[in-house]
C-alpha positions as CSV (number, residue, x, y, z in Angstrom):
1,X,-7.3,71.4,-4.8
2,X,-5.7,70.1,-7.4
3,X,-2.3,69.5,-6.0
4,X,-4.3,66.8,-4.3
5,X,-3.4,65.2,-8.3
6,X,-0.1,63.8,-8.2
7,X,-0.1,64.3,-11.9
8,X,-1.1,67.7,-11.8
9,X,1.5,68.4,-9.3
10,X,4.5,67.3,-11.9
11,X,2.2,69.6,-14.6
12,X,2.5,72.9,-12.3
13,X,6.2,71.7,-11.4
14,X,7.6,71.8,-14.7
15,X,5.4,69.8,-17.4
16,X,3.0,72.0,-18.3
17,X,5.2,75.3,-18.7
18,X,7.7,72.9,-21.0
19,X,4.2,71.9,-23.2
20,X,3.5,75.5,-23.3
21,X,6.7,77.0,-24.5
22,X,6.6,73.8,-27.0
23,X,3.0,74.8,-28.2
24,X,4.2,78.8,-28.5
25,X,6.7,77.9,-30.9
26,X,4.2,76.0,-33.1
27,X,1.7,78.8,-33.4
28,X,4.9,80.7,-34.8
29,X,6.2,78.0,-37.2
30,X,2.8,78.1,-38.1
31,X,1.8,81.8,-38.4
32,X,5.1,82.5,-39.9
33,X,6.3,79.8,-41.6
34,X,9.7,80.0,-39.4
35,X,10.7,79.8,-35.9
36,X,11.8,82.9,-34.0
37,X,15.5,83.8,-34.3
38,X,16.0,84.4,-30.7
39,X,13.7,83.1,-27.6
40,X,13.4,84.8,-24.3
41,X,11.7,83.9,-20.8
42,X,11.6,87.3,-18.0
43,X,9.3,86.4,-15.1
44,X,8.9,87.1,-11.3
45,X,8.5,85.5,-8.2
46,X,7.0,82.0,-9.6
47,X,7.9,83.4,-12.9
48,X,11.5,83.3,-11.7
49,X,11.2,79.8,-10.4
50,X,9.9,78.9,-14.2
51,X,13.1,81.2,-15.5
52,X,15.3,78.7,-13.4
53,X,13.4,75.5,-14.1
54,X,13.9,76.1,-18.1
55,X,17.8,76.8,-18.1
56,X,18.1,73.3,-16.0
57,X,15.8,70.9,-17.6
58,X,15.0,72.3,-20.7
59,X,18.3,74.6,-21.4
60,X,17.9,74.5,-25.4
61,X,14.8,76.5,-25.4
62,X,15.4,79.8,-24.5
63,X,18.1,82.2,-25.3
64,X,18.2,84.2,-22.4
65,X,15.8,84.1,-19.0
66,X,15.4,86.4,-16.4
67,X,14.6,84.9,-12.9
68,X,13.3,87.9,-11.3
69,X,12.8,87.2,-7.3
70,X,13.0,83.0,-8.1
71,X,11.2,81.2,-5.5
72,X,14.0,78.2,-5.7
73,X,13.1,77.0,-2.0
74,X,9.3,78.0,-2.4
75,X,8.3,74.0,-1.5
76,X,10.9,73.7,0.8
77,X,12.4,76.7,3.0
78,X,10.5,80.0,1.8
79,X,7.3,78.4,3.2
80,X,9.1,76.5,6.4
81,X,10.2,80.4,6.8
82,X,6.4,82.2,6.4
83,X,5.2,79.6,8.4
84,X,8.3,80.3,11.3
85,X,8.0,83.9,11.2
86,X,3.7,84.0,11.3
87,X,3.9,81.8,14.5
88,X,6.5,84.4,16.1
89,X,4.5,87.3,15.0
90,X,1.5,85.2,16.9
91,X,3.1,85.6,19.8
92,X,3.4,88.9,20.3
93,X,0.5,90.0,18.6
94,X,-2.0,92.1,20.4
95,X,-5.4,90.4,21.4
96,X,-8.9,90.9,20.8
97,X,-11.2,90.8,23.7
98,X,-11.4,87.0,23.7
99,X,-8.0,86.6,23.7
100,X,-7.1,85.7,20.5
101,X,-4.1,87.2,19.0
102,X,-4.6,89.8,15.9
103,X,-1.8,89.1,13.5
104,X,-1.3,92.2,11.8
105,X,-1.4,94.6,15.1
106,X,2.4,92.7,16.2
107,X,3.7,95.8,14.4
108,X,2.2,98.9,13.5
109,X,3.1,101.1,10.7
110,X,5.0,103.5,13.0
111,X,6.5,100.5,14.9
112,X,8.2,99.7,11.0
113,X,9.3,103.0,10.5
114,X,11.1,102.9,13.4
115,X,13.0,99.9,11.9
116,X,13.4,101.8,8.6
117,X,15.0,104.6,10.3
118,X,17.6,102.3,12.8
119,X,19.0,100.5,9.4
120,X,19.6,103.4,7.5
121,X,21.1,105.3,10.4
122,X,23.6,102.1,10.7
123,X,24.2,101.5,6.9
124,X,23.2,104.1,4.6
125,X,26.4,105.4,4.4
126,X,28.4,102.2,3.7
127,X,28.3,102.3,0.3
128,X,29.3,105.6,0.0
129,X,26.3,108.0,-0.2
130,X,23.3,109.4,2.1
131,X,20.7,108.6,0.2
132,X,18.1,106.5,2.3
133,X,19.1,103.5,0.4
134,X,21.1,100.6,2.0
135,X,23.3,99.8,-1.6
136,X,26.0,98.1,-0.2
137,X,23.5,95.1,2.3
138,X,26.6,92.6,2.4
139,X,28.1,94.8,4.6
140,X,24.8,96.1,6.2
141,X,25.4,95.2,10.2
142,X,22.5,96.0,12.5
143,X,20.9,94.8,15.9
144,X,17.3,96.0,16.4
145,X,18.2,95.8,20.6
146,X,19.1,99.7,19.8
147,X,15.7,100.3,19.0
148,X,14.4,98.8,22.4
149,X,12.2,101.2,24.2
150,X,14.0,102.4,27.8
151,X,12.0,102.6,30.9
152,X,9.4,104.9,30.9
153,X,9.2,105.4,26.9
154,X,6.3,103.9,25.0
155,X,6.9,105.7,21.3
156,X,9.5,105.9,18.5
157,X,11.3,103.0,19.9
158,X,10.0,98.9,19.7
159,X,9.1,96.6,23.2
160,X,11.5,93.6,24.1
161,X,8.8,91.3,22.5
162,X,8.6,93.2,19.3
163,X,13.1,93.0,19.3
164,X,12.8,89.4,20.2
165,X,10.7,89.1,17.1
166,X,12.3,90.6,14.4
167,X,15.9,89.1,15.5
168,X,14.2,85.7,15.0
169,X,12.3,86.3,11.9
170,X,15.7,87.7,10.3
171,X,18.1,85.4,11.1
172,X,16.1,82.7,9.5
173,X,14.2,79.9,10.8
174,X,16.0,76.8,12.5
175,X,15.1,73.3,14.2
176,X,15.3,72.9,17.9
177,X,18.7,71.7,17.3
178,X,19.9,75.2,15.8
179,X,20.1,74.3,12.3
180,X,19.0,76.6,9.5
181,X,15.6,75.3,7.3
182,X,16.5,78.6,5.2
183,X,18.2,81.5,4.7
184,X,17.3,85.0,7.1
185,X,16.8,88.4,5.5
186,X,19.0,91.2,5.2
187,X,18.2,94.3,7.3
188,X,16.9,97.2,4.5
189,X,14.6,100.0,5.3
190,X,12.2,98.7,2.6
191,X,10.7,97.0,5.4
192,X,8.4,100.0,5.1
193,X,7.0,99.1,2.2
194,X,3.2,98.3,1.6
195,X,4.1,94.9,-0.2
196,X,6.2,94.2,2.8
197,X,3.4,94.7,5.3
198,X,1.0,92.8,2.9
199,X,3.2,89.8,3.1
200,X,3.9,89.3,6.6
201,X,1.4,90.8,8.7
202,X,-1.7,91.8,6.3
203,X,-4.4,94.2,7.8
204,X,-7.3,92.0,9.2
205,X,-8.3,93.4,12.4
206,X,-9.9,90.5,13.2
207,X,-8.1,86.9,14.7
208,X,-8.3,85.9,11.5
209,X,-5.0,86.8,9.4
210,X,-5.2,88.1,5.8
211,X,-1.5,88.0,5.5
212,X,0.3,86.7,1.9
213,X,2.1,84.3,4.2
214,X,-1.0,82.9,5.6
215,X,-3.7,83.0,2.4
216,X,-1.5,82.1,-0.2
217,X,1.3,80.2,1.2
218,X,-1.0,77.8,3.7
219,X,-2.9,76.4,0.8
220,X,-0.1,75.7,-1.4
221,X,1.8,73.8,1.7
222,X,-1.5,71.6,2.5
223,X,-2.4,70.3,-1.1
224,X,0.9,70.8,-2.6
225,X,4.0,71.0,-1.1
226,X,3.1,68.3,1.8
227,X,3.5,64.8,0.6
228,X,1.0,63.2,1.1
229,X,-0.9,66.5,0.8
230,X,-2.6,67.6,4.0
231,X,-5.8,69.8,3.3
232,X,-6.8,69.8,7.3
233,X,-3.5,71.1,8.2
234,X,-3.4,74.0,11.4
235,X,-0.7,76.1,10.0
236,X,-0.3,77.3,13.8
237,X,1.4,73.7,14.3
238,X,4.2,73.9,12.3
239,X,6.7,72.1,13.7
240,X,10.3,72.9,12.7
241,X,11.5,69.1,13.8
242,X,8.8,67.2,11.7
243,X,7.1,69.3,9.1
244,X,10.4,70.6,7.2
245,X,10.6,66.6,6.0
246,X,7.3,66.2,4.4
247,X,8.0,69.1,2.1
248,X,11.2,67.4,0.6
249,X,9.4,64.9,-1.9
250,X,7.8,67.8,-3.5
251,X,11.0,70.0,-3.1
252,X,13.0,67.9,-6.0
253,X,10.3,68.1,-8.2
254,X,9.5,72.2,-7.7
255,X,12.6,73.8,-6.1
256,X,15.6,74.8,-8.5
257,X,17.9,76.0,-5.7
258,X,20.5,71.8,-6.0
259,X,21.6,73.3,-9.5
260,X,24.2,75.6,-8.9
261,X,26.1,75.1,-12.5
262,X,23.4,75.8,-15.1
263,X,26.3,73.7,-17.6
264,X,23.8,72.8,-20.5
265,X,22.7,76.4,-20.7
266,X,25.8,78.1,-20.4
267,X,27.1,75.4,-23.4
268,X,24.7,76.9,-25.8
269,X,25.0,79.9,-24.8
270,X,22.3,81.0,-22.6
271,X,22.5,84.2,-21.2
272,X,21.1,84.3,-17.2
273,X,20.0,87.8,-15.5
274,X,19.0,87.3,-11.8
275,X,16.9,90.8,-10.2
276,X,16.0,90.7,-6.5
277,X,14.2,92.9,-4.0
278,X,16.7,93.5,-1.2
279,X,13.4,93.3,1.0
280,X,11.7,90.8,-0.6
281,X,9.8,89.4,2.4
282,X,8.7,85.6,1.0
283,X,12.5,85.0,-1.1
284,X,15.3,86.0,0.9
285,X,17.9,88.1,-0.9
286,X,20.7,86.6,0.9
287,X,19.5,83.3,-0.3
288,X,20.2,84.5,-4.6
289,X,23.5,85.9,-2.9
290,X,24.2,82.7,-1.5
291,X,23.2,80.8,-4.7
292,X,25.0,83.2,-7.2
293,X,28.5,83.2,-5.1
294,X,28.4,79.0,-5.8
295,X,27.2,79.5,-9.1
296,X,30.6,81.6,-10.0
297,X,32.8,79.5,-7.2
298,X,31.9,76.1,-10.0
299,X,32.6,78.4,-13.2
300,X,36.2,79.2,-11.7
301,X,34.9,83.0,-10.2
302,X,33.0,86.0,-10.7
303,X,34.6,87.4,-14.2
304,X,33.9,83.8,-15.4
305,X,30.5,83.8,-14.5
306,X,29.4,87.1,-15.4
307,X,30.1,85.9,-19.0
308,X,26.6,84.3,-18.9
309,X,25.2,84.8,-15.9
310,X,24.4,88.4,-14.1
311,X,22.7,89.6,-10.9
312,X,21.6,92.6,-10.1
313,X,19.9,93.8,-6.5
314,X,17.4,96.3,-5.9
315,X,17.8,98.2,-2.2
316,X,14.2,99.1,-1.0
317,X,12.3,96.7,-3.1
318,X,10.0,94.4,-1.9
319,X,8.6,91.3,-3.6
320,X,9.3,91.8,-7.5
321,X,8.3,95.1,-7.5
322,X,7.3,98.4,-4.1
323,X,9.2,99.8,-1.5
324,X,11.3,102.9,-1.0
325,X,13.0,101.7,-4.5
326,X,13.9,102.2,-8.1
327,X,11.7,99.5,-9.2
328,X,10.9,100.0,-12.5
329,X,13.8,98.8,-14.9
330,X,13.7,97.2,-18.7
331,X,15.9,93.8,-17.9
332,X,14.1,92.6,-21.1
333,X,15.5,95.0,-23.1
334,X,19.1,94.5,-21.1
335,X,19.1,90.9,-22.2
336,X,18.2,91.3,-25.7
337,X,21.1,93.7,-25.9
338,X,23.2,91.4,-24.4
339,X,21.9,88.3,-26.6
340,X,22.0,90.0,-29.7
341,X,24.7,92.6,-29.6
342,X,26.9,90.9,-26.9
343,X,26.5,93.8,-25.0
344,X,26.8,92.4,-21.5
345,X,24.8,94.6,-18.7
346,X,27.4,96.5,-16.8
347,X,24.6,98.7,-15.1
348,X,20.9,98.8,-15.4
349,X,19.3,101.9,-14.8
350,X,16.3,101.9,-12.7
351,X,13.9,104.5,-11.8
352,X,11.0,105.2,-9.4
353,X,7.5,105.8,-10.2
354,X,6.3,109.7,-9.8
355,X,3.3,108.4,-7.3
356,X,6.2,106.7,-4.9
357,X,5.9,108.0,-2.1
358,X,9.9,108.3,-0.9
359,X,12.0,109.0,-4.0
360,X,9.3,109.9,-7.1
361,X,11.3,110.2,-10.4
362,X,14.4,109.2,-8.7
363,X,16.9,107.3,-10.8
364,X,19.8,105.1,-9.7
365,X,21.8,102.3,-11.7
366,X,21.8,98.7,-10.5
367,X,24.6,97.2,-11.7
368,X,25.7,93.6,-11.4
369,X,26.8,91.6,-8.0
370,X,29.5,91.8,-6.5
């Protein structure tokens, strides 16, 4: 509730995380009589939004920031596109026996495996290697209609509904006059993953969704992203024509996305490492691919902008971290190198956990976009 504070709204935008990072480097001045040679920010997912906040409105006080998963439409298109994709999962959800639709049932686990296995039968061999990894998702090309059960066959294939669906929820969502409120996803079998599932469709079997979409996203949309806020707000309602406007108030104050120079921190000499889930299901990879190709179209191309700025993309993962993925990667210890030795990141390598449950102790580098 307290978004229903205007000034506590500015304080979670940006305010209070500038106060903090002012209030750190006290304590140090004050512990150790000197402040720290170098500074750095890494964070995830709202983290990353705070990464990209700090290199464009406060670019002197770190050296280097990693924006891991940055939510730089959260207030704005992320949410229109939780909201978009909730209602069409609605509609084809199974119902309970009053007729109410069960959010999580619109696609069981062996209905996403079936999806997992159609992508990588299209594109796990683009970039070069059988692997059940997607590397190479620019090029990644798939239509879910091959997965569309024939007559007479009710397993390992998906109903027209269930096609219908997932062609909507990844090409983005748009208005009724067909234009984009955000980016879509890209097609990776990570959308196996238990984060993924936990994100879009939760596991209430009940009318009444637990989904991340729904409990976390919902609340921040009524008291903080609508302006004025709106704390009796049906999320079934959305409406792509009128809602969308009501978030852009907000959206100036919160979303970094408009900034697609970062000059001040480049000038000093910031150093930039983006990481991203290739199936993140809230922050759409294509949207940091989007954002990073006009970020190195305004420094004169990619060469130029990898001099400060870096991205690197994770097939399988899911938000900030799951999936059929080498998830687990030191980027802090990449940009301190890169910082401090001007050693700049030409691969990261990235390893899974023993207890995954597709590729234990697998490693792979991630190296930087393109």
């Amino acid at each position: 509730e307290f978004g229903l504070d205007p000034r506590a709204r500015v304080d979670h935008a940006f305010d209070a995380h500038h106060k903090t990072a002012l209030a750190a480097r006290a304590l140090v001045q004050q512990r150790f009589g000197r402040a720290p040679d170098h500074a750095y920010f890494s964070g995830c997912s709202g983290g990353g939004r705070q990464g990209m906040m700090f290199a464009q409105r406060y670019p002197e006080l770190f050296d280097g920031i990693t924006a891991g998963a940055p939510a730089m439409r959260v207030a704005s298109g992320a949410t229109v596109a939780a909201m978009w994709n909730s209602q069409r999962l609605l509609e084809i959800a199974p119902k309970d026996a009053s007729g109410a639709p069960i959010l999580s049932r619109a696609f069981s686990p062996a209905d996403l495996d079936v999806v997992a296995k159609g992508v990588l039968q299209a594109c796990d061999a683009a970039d070069g290697v059988v692997d059940g990894m997607v590397q190479a998702f620019p090029q990644c090309r798939f239509d879910p209609a091959v997965l569309q059960c024939p007559p007479g066959q009710a397993q390992g294939c998906l109903s027209a509904p269930q096609v219908s669906a997932l062609k909507a929820i990844f090409a983005g969502p748009e208005n009724s006059a067909g234009r984009a409120l955000y980016a879509g996803q890209p097609w990776d079998p990570g959308i196996v993953g238990p984060n993924w599932r936990m994100w879009v469709l939760g596991s209430s079997t009940t009318p009444q969704p637990d989904s991340r979409y729904v409990f976390l996203m919902v609340d921040a949309l009524k008291h903080e992203f609508f302006t004025p806020p709106d704390p009796g707000f049906d999320w079934r309602r959305f409406d792509v024509d009128r809602d969308p406007a009501r978030m852009m108030w907000f959206s100036a104050l919160y979303d970094t996305y408009e900034d697609t120079r970062l000059a001040a921190f480049r000038a000093r000499g910031g150093k930039m490492l983006f990481v991203h889930g290739v199936s993140d299901p809230i922050f759409s990879a294509l949207e940091l691919r989007e954002y990073y190709d006009a970020l190195a179209a305004n420094h004169g191309g990619v060469d130029r902008a990898q001099g400060f700025a870096r991205a690197f993309f994770v097939p399988g993962m899911n938000h900030c971290s799951g999936g059929p993925a080498t998830d687990q990667f030191d980027s802090i210890q990449a940009m301190v190198d890169w910082v401090e030795k001007g050693q700049a990141p030409e691969r990261i390598v990235a390893s899974a956990l023993p207890s995954n449950a597709w590729f234990p102790n697998r490693t792979r580098p991630l190296c930087p976009y393109p």
